[in-house]
C-alpha positions in Angstrom: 35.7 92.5 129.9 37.6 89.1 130.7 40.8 89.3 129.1 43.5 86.1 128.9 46.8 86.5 128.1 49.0 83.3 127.2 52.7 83.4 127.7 55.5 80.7 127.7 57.2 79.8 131.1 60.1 81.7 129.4 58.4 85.4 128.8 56.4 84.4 132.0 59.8 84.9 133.9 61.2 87.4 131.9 58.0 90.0 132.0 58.5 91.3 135.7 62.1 92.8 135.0 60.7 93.5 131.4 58.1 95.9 132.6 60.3 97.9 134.0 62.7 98.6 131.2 60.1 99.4 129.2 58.6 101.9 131.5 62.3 103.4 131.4 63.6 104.9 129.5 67.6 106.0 129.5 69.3 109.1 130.2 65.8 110.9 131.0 64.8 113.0 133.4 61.3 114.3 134.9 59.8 116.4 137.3 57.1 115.7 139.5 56.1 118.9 140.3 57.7 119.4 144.1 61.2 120.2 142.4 62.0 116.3 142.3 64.3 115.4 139.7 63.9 111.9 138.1 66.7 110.6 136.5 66.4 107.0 134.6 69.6 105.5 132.9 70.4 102.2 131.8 73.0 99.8 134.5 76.8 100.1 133.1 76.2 103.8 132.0 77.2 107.2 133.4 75.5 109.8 135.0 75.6 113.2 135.9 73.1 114.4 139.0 72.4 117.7 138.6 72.6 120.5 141.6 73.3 124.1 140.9 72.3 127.2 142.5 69.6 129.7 141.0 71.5 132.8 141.5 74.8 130.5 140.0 76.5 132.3 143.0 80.1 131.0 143.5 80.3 127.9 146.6 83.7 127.0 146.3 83.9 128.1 149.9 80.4 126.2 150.6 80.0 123.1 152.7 78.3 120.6 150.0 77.1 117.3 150.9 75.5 114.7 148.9 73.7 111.9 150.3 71.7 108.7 149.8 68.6 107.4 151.2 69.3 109.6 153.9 71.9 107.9 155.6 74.6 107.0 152.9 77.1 109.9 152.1 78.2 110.2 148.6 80.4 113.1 148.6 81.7 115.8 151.1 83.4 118.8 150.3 84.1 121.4 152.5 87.0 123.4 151.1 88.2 120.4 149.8 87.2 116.5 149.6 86.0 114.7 152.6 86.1 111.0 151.7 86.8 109.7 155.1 83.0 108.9 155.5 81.9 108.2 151.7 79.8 104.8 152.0 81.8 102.4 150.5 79.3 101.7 147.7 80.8 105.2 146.2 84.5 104.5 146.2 86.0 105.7 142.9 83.4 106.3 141.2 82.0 109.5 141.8 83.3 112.9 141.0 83.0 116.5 141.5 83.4 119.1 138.8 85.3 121.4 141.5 86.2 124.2 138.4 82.1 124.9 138.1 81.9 125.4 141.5 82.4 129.3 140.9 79.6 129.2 139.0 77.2 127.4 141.7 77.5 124.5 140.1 77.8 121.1 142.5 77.2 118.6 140.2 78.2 114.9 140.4 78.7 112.3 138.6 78.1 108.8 138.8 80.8 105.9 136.6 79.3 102.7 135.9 76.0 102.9 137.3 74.7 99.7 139.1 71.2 98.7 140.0 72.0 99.3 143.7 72.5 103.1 143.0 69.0 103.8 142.3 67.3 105.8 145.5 66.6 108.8 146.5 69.7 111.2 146.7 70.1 115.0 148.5 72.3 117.4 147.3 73.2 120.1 150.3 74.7 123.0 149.6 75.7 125.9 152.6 75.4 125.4 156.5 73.8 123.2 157.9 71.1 125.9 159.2 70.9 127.6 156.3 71.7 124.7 153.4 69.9 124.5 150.1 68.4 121.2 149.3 68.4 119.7 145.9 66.4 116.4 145.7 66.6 113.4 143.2 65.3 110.3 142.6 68.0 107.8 140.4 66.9 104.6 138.5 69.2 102.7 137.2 67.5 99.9 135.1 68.8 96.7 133.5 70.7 96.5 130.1 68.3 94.8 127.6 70.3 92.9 124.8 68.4 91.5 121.5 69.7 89.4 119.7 68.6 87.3 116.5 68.3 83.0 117.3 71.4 81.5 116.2 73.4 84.3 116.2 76.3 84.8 118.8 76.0 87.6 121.8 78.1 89.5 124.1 77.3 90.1 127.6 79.4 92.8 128.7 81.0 93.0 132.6 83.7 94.9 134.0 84.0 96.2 137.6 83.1 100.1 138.4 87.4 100.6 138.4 88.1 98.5 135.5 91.1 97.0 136.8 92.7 94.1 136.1 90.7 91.2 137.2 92.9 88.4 135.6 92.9 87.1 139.5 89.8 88.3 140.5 86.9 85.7 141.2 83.8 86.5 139.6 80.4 84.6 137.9 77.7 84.5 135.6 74.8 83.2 136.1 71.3 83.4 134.2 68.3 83.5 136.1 70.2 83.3 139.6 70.4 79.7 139.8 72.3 78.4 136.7 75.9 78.7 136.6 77.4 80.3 133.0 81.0 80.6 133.6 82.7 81.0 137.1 86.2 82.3 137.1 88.6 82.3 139.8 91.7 83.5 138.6 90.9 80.8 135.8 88.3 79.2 134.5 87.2 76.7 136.8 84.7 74.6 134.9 81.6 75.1 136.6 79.1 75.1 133.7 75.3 74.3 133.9 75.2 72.0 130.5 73.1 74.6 129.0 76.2 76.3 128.4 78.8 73.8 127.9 80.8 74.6 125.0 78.9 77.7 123.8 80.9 80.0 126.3 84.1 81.9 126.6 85.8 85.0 127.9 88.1 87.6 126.6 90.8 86.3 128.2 93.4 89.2 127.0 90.9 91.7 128.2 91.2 90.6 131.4 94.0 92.9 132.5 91.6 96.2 131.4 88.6 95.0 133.8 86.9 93.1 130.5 84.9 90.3 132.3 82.4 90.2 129.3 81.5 86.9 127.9 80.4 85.4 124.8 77.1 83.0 124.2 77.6 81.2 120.5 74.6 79.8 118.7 72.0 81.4 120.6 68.5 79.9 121.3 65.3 80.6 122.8 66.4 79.1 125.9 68.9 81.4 126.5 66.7 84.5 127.1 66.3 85.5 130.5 68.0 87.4 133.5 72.0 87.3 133.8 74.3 88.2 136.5 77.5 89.0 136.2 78.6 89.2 139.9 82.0 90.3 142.1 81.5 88.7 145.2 84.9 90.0 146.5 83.8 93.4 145.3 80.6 93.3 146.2 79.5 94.3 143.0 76.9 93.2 140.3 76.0 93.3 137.0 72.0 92.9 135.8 71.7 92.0 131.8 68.0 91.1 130.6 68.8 89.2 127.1 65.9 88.0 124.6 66.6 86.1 122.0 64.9 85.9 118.5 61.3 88.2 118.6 60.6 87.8 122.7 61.0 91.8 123.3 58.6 92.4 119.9 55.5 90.2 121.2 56.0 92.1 124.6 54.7 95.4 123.4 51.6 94.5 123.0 51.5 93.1 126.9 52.6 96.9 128.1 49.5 97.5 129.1 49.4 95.5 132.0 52.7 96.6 133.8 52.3 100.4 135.5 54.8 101.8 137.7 54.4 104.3 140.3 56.8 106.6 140.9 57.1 108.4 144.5 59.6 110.3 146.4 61.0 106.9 147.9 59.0 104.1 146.1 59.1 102.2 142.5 56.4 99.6 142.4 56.5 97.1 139.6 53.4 94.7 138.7 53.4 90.8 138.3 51.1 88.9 135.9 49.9 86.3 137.9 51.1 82.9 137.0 
């Protein structure tokens, strides 16, 4: 049977990204039957990935090594923290529960998750001969934000510290090409006119690492992808927002997105325009 689907040029772009999220769903976690751990949770969130001993022996003494994507080390501890060769993407914002390791327990956990986390990550625990190896698989999947036409929305941003970024340089754009506010230790007008006068920061939550923004008098238009990037950071923010009853109408569309699941693959289906 020959089915047609008709979508606007607005859910047409959103429906990739929207696939996803609702495939996802946050703070879960699965098995796939070869001890894999899946863990899905929503960008900006926490998360804790899991690693523990069966016998819940004590490894304080242990070498523990956590890795990912193979080459990218998370976390070394070996008596004490290693950070000398922790990939940079890590810096601050991952932590070790040291006082459970005397009860096997190597658990991590992630602050602030960002899309760029998600990947396949090891946890080693003992020599290197003789290590146990924990695997998981992380998805981190973009913040979806409803919101009725009309009505005003916050888009919230901060950087994975949350320091002050009064003169910090970061943007928002929607849909990657349209400029929503650019800030370089002020506000430097840069403003697709989409936008112009519908737009403004929290200006005395700038000092806490607030970088969140507010839309006014929302409309239709206004749905679609946002970034909210540090380019001096190297950091970035997704945000999927739909305005009025876009997210509604794309249940019944679900159907047509799958997404496949492997040990080092997530695979995310297109309607062909």
């Amino acid at each position: 049977m020959l089915l047609t689907v008709h979508m606007s040029p607005v859910e047409m772009e959103l429906l990739p990204l929207l696939c996803l999220c609702l495939l996802s769903v946050s703070g879960t976690t699965f098995a796939d039957g070869n001890n894999l751990q899946i863990i899905k949770v929503t960008e900006g969130s926490d998360v804790i990935l899991p690693c523990s001993t069966s016998t819940e022996e004590d490894v304080t003494s242990e070498r523990i090594e956590w890795n990912k994507d193979v080459e990218k080390q998370v976390f070394l501890y070996e008596g004490e923290l290693l950070l000398s060769g922790q990939d940079q993407q890590f810096t601050d914002c991952v932590s070790l529960y040291t006082s459970e390791l005397q009860h096997g327990n190597a658990s991590i956990e992630i602050k602030n998750t960002k899309l760029s986390d998600s990947g396949d990550y090891t946890c080693k625990i003992g020599k290197l001969q003789t290590n146990q190896t924990f695997p998981i698989q992380l998805l981190v999947v973009p913040l979806i934000i409803k919101v009725k036409e009309g009505n005003s929305v916050i888009l919230p941003c901060s950087p994975r510290t949350k320091e002050d970024v009064k003169e910090d340089h970061f943007e928002w754009k929607k849909d990657g090409q349209k400029d929503v506010l650019v800030y370089k230790g002020m506000e430097d007008g840069t403003r697709h006119q989409q936008f112009r006068g519908r737009v403004s920061l929290f200006k005395d939550e700038l000092k806490n690492g607030n970088a969140s923004i507010k839309i006014r008098t929302t409309t239709e238009a206004d749905s679609g992808n946002y970034t909210c990037e540090f380019p001096d950071l190297h950091e970035t923010l997704h945000i999927l927002l739909v305005v009025g009853d876009k997210l509604t109408s794309y249940g019944s569309f679900t159907f047509l997105c799958f997404c496949l699941l492997k040990t080092s693959r997530i695979k995310l289906c297109k309607i062909p325009r």
